[in-house]
N, C-alpha and C positions, 0 to 999 in steps of 0.2 A: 726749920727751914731758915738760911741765910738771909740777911736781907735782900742779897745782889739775885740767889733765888727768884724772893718774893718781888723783884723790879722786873727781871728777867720774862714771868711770870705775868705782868702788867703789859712789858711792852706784847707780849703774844697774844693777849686777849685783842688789845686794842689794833693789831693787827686781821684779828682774825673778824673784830667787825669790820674793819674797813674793807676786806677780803667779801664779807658778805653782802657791802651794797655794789660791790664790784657786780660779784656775781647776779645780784637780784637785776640790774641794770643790763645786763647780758641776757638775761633769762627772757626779760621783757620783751627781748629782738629777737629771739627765736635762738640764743647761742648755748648749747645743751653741755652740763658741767660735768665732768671727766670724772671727778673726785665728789663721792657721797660727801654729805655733810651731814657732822652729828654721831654719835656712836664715838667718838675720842677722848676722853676723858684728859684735859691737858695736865692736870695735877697729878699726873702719875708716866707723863712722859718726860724724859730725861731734856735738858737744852739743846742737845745734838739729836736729840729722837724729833723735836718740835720745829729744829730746825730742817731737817730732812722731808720732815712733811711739807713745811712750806715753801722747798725748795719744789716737791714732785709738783704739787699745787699751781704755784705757780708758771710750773712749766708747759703745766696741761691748759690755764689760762691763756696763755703767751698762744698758747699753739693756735686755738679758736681764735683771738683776738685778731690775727691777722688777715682772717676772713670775713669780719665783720668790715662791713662800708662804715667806715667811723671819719669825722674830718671832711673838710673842703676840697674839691676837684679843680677849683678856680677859687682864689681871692678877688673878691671884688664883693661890690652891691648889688644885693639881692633883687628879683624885679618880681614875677608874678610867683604868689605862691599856692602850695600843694591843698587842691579843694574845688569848690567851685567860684566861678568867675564869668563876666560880663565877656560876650562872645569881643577878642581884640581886633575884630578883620571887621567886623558888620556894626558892631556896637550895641547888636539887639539880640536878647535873649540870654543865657549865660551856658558857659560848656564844662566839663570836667578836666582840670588841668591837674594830671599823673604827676607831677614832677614839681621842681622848682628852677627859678629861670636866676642865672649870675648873669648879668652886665660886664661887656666890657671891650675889647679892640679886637677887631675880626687879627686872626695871628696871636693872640694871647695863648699861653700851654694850659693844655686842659691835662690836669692827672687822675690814676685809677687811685680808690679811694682804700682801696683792697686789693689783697690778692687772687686770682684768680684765670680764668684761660678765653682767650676772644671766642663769641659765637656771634656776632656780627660786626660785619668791617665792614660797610658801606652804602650806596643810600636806599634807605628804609623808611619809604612812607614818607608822610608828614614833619619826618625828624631829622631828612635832607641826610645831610653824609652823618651817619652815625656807628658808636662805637657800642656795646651790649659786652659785661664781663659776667659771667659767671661765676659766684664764689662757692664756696662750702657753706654747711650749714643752711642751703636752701635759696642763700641771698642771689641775685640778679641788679648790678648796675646798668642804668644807660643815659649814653653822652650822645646830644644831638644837637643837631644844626652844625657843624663840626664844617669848619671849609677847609682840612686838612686831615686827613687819618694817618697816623703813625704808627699802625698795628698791625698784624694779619690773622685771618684765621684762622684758629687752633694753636692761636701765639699763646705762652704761658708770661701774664705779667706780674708783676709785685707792685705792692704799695709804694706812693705815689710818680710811679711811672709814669713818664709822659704817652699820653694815648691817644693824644691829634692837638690841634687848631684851633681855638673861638673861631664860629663863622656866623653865617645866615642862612646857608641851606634848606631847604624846604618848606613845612609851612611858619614863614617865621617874619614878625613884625622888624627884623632890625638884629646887631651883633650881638648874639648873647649864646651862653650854656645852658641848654636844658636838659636837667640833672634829675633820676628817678633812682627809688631804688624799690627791690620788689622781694616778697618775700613766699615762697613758692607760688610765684606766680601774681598774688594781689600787691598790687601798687600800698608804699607806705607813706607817709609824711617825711620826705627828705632831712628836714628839718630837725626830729627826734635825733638825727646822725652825726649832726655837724659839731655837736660838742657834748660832751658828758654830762653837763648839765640840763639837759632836755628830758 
């Protein structure tokens, strides 16, 4: 074998662990991998066979990736987060807060974190005007307290699309985003989402 081979051959490997904590970090969010792993012998596929591969690879990555709630809906400062917490209306007892809460100026653009289709545009509950995407893979965002919707029912949006307004709507101490995201149905730690490193 060549040296440029046996370099060839380095960078693939080392691609193909970086490809595996891709995938392992995907798997942990519910995001199910297109492409078996294992069973390929790389020593014995060609540089245009290994690149082929990790071209289908990561095409089928790409595709899922889009569906995942990955990234911020709002920049700003974080305020309550996803767990339990001191009830903020009474000050007595503590409640369950689904979500995480961004700070910031009623009028601020709130975006979809993912791609996905509207199943609620308007006001819901507790969460005053609020926005509900549907992704693939199981996922469910929602944007609440929203003094502005920019969306409609049955609308098909993309990643980070604007999808309303920072407001105060509903039950809400004050301007902020409260941000959930759910995973067939049970509520997750927002947080795990906002960046790769979580």
């Amino acid at each position: 074998m060549s040296t440029d081979t046996l370099i060839a051959r380095s960078y693939i490997n080392n691609i193909d662990k970086q490809l595996e904590k891709i995938s392992s970090y995907l798997s942990k969010r519910g995001v199910k991998n297109q492409i078996k792993q294992g069973g390929i012998d790389y020593t014995k596929l060609s540089a245009i066979e290994s690149y082929k591969y990790y071209n289908i690879y990561l095409s089928s990555l790409l595709k899922n990736l889009k569906y995942v709630p990955l990234g911020y809906p709002h920049r700003n400062k974080r305020g309550s987060g996803f767990g339990y917490r001191r009830n903020p209306f009474s000050g007595r007892g503590s409640e369950f807060h689904s979500g995480v809460d961004f700070e910031g100026k009623i009028g601020d653009a709130i975006k979809a974190t993912a791609s996905g289709v509207i199943t609620i545009a308007s006001y819901h509950y507790g969460y005053g005007q609020c926005v509900v995407i549907k992704h693939k893979n199981g996922y469910e965002t929602l944007y609440g307290h929203l003094s502005k919707i920019r969306v409609r029912l049955g609308q098909k949006v993309k990643t980070n699309q604007i999808i309303g307004d920072l407001g105060s709507t509903g039950r809400s101490t004050g301007p902020h985003l409260h941000y959930e995201v759910r995973y067939l149905g049970k509520p997750l730690n927002p947080a795990q989402f906002l960046d790769l490193n979580n």
